[in-house]
N, C-alpha and C positions, 0 to 999 in steps of 0.2 A: 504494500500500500504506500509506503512511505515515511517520513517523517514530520512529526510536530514541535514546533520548538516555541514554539506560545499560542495560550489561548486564543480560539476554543480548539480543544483535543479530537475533533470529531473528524471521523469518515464516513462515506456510503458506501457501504457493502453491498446493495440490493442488486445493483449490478455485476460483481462480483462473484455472486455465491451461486453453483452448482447446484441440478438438483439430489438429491441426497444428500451425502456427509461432508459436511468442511471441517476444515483444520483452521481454526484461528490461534495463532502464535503474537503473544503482547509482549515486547520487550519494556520494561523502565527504567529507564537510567537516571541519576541525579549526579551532581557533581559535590566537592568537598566545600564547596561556597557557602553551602546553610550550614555546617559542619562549624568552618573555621570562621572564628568571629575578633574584631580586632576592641578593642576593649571600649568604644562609641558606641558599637553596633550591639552587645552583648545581649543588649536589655529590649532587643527587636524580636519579634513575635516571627517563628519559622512558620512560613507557606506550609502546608500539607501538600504531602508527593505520594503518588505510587499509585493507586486505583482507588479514585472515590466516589465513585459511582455508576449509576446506570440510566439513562434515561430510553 
């Protein structure tokens, strides 16, 4: 499908998908950025990453 590197995270599959069985493979990556914090930043509220939902 491709990649997303900012919101919104969405595809359309509809076109996509075979009839019978698909294989959907999700990678997520994050990087060490919300990790490592410089002593300004410390007190800044970390984004939520990884899968958070479904619509």
């Amino acid at each position: 499908m491709g990649m997303c590197i900012c919101p919104p995270y969405r595809y359309r599959l509809q076109k996509l998908l075979h009839a019978g069985e698909n294989t959907l493979r999700i990678e997520v990556a994050n990087t060490l950025a919300n990790r490592l914090k410089n002593p300004l930043s410390s007190f800044l509220p970390i984004p939520p990453t990884g899968l958070l939902g479904v619509e």
